[in-house]
N, C-alpha and C positions, 0 to 999 in steps of 0.2 A: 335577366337572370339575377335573384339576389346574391349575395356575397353569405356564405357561410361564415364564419368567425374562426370556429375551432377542428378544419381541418387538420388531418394529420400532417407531419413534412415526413420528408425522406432522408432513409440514415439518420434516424436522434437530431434533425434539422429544426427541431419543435415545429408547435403548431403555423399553419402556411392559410390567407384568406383562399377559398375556393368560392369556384362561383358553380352554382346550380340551376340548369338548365329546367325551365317549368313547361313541361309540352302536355298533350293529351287534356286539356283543361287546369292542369293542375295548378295554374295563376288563380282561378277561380275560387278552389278548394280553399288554398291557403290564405287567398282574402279571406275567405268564408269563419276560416278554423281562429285570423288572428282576430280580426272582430265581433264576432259572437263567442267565441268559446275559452280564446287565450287565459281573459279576464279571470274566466271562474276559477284557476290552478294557484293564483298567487294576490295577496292581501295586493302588490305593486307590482302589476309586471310592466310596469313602465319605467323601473329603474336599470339602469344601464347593468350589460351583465344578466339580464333576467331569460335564464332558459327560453327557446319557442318552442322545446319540449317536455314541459316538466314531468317530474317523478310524482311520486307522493311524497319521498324522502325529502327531508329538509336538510338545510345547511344550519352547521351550529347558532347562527344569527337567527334564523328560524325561515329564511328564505327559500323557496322551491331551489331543488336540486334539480340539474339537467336527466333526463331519462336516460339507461345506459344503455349501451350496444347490447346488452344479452336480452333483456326486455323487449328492443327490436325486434332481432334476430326469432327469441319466443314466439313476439307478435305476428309475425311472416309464418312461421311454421304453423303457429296455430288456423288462421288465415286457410294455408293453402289445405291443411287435413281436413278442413270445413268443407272447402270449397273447389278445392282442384287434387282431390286426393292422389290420380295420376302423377303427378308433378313432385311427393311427399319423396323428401332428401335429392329433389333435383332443383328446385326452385330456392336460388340462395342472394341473401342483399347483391352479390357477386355478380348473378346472372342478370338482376334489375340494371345494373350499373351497365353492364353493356347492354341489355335492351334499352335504356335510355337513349345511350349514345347513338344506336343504330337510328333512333327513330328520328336524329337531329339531322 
């Protein structure tokens, strides 16, 4: 499991390292995603600090900004109305989190 950087903490605890369980293939995906694809989002994504989900949005430095939570959250919705239109306002990052967990 990699280490995420910028989980939340609890109670204003700031941010806490979370670690993220990769089941279902998804070791594979994210090999796949960091080298082939990471590259294309940022002039250096090898500099410390550098999103593994970039925006388009830049930082005043001119560095890729991390992708936000509503962009996600967008992402899923649009996703499921594609694809599993049954599921539209019952499928939430929420429900994946404990589907992960279950499957561990």
């Amino acid at each position: 499991m990699p280490p995420l950087r910028h989980g939340k903490g609890t109670r204003g605890s700031g941010p806490r390292e979370r670690m993220v369980p990769l089941s279902n293939g998804a070791d594979r995906t994210l090999k796949w995603f960091i080298e082939d694809v990471w590259g294309q989002f940022d002039d250096d994504h090898t500099r410390p600090g550098a999103p593994l989900f970039p925006s388009e949005r830049k930082n005043t430095d001119g560095s890729a900004r991390r992708v936000g939570d509503d962009a996600l959250r967008n992402g899923l919705d649009n996703a499921v109305e594609a694809h599993l239109p049954g599921w539209k306002d019952k499928l939430t990052p929420h429900v994946l989190r404990h589907f992960s967990a279950c499957q561990l």
